[in-house]
N, C-alpha and C positions, 0 to 999 in steps of 0.2 A: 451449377457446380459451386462450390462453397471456395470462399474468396476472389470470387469476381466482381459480387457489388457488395458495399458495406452495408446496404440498407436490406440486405437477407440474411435473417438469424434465427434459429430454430427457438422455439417455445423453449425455454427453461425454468424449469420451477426452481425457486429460492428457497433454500434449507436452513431455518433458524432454530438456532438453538438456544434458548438464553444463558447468559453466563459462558457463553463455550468462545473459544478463540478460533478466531477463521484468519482462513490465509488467504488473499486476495492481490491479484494482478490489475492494473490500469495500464493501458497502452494509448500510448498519444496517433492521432488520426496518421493513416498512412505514415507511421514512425516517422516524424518528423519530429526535431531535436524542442521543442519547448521547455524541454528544463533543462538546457544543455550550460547556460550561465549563471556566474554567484547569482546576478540581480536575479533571474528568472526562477532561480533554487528558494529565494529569498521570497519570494511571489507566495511560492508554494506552500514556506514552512509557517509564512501570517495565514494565509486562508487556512489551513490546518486548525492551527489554534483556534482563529474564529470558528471555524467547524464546530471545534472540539466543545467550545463555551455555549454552543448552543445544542448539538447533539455527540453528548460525552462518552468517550471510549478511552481507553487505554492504548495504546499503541505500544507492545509489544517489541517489536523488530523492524526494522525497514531498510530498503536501499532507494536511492532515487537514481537514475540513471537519464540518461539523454530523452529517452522517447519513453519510457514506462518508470513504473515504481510497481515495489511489494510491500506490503505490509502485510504484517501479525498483530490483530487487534482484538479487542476486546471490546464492542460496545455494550454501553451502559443502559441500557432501558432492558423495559419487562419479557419482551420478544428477541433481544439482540438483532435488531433492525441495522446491518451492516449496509442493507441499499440505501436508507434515509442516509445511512455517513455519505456515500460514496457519491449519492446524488446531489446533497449540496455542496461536495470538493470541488467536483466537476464542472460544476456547474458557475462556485465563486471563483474560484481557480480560473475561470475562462474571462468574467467578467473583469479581474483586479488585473490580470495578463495583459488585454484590450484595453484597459485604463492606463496601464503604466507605459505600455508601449505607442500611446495615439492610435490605436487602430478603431476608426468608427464603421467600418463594412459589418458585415457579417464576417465568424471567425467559428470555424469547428477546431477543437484544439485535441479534444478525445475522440475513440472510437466509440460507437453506443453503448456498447455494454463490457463488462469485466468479469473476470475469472474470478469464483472463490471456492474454497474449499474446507469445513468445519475438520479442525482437527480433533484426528481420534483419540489420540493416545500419544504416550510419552517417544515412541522409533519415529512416528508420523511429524510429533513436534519439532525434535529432533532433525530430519530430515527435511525438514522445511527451514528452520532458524540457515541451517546452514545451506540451502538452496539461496534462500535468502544473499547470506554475507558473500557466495563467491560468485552472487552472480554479477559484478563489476571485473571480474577474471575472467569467466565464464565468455563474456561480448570484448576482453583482450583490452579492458582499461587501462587496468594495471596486474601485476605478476602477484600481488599476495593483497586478499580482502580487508585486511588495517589499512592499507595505503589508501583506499577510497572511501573521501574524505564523506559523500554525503549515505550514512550508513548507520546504523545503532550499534554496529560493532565497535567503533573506537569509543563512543560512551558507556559500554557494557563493561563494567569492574565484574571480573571470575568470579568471585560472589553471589552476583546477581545471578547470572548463567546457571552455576551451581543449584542455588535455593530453585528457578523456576524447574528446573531435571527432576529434583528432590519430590518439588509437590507434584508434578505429576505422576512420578514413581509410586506418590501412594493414592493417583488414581482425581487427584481433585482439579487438573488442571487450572491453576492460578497462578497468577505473580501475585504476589502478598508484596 
């Protein structure tokens, strides 16, 4: 039966699309709180960048909450290889966590695998950005999505928001 041991997960094939934005879940092992502090947020947001400097994407949207994060990304190579991102997050993420905290054991910090999903279209996008922003509401953070602080809503100028509706309204899915 499914969610009794972590180490049974059914076959899933990976759907790339290049250029296309996907929406992707990471959940921390047994939801246990690993980005629940600044420092630990702080952990998070250097391995990213380093991520980013060596397999480049766009990052779109995100929330980071206690035990997971979402992101709305963009990777940059010829296949849109979202697992290459996800596998070295995972992976540095766990190492620079166990470095900053003294932890020399063994340390699983993720579950094996994560959700994604390539968006279709401009209602799909749409309903993802904002599954996105309210889900620190959603888990009873706080009462309105600007209030949580670790989020690309409070850095998203209406603008922005605007322009990315706009290009996909005519069908080309992009942040420009």
């Amino acid at each position: 039966m499914w969610g009794l041991r972590e180490d049974v997960w059914p076959n899933y094939r990976r759907f790339y699309v290049p250029d296309a934005l996907v929406f992707i879940t990471a959940v921390t092992r047994r939801r246990r709180p690993y980005l629940a502090s600044d420092r630990d947020i702080g952990i998070y947001g250097s391995t990213c960048e380093k991520v980013r400097a060596i397999r480049p994407f766009n990052l779109v949207a995100y929330v980071v909450l206690p035990d997971h994060f979402h992101w709305l990304v963009r990777p940059h190579d010829a296949i849109g290889d979202f697992s290459a991102v996800m596998h070295r997050l995972k992976r540095n993420f766990t190492r620079n966590y166990k470095k900053d905290h003294g932890i020399r054991s063994a340390l699983t910090v993720w579950q094996p695998r994560f959700w994604n999903h390539v968006i279709r279209d401009e209602d799909d996008f749409a309903a993802h950005m904002d599954y996105i922003h309210w889900n620190p509401v959603k888990h009873g953070f706080v009462e309105s999505p600007d209030e949580w602080k670790h989020s690309s809503l409070r850095g998203m100028a209406p603008s922005r928001l605007l322009r990315l509706r706009v290009d996909l309204g005519r069908g080309a899915l992009r942040d420009r």
